[in-house]
N, C-alpha and C positions, 0 to 999 in steps of 0.2 A: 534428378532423384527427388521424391517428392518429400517433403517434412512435416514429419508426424508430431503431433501433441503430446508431452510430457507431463503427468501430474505425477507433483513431488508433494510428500510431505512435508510438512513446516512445522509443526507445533502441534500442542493440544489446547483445547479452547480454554481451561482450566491454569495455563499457566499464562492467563492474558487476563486483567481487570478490566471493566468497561472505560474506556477514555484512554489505555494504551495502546504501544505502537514496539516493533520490533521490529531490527535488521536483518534479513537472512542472505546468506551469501550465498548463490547458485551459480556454479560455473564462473563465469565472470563477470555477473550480475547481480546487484543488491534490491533485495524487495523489498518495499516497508508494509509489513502486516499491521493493519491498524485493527480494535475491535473500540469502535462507538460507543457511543453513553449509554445507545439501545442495546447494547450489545451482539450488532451486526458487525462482520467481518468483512475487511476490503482488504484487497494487493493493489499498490503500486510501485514503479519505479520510485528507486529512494535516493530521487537526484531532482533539485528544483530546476525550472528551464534555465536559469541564471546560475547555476552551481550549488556544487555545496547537497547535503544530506538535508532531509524535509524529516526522517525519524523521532527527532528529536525537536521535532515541533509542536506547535501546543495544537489540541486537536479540541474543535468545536464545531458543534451538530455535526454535519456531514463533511467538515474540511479536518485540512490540516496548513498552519502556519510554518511556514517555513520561516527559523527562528534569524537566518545567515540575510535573509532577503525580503521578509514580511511581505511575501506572497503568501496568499492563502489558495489552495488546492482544492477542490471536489474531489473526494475519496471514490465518488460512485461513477464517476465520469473520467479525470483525471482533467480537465478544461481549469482553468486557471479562472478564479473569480473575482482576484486582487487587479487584473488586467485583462484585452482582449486578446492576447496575443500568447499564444504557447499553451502547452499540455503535455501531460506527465501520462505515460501509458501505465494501462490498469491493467489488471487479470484475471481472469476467470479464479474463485476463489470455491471451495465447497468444505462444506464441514459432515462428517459423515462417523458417528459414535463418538464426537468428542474431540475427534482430530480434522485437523486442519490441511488443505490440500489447495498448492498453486498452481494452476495447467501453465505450462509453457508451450510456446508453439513456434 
């Protein structure tokens, strides 16, 4: 059976400051919505390859520090920049009147 893409909403752009980050729990999946200092929006998985939540990390230019493990993350990749090794999947993200939308697939 073939599996279709899900876009869920998540938020409104409005209740995100540039340089935060938020958890959303989908099914049995946590996503970390981040919105950049540019105030562009990324989905990732909101698990560092080493453990532990990345949410709650401090977010700079395009990453995010994972506070548990001091890997730092590319938000727009999910490729790991503190190492070569591991990567955190991303999502398709879109903002459409203000609101915020994660495709799952």
């Amino acid at each position: 059976m073939p599996v279709h893409a899900v876009k869920i909403h998540v938020g409104r752009t409005r209740d995100f400051t540039p340089g935060s980050s938020r958890a959303i729990d989908l099914l049995q999946l946590s996503i970390a919505v981040i919105c950049l200092s540019d105030g562009t929006f990324h989905a990732i998985h909101n698990r560092c390859p080493y453990g532990g939540t990345v949410v709650s990390g401090k977010i700079s230019d395009h990453s995010i520090i994972c506070t548990n493990h001091d890997c730092r993350i590319d938000v727009r990749t999910g490729k790991l920049l503190s190492s070569h090794i591991g990567e955190v999947e991303t999502f398709p993200i879109e903002i459409e009147d203000g609101l915020i939308y994660v495709t799952l697939e």
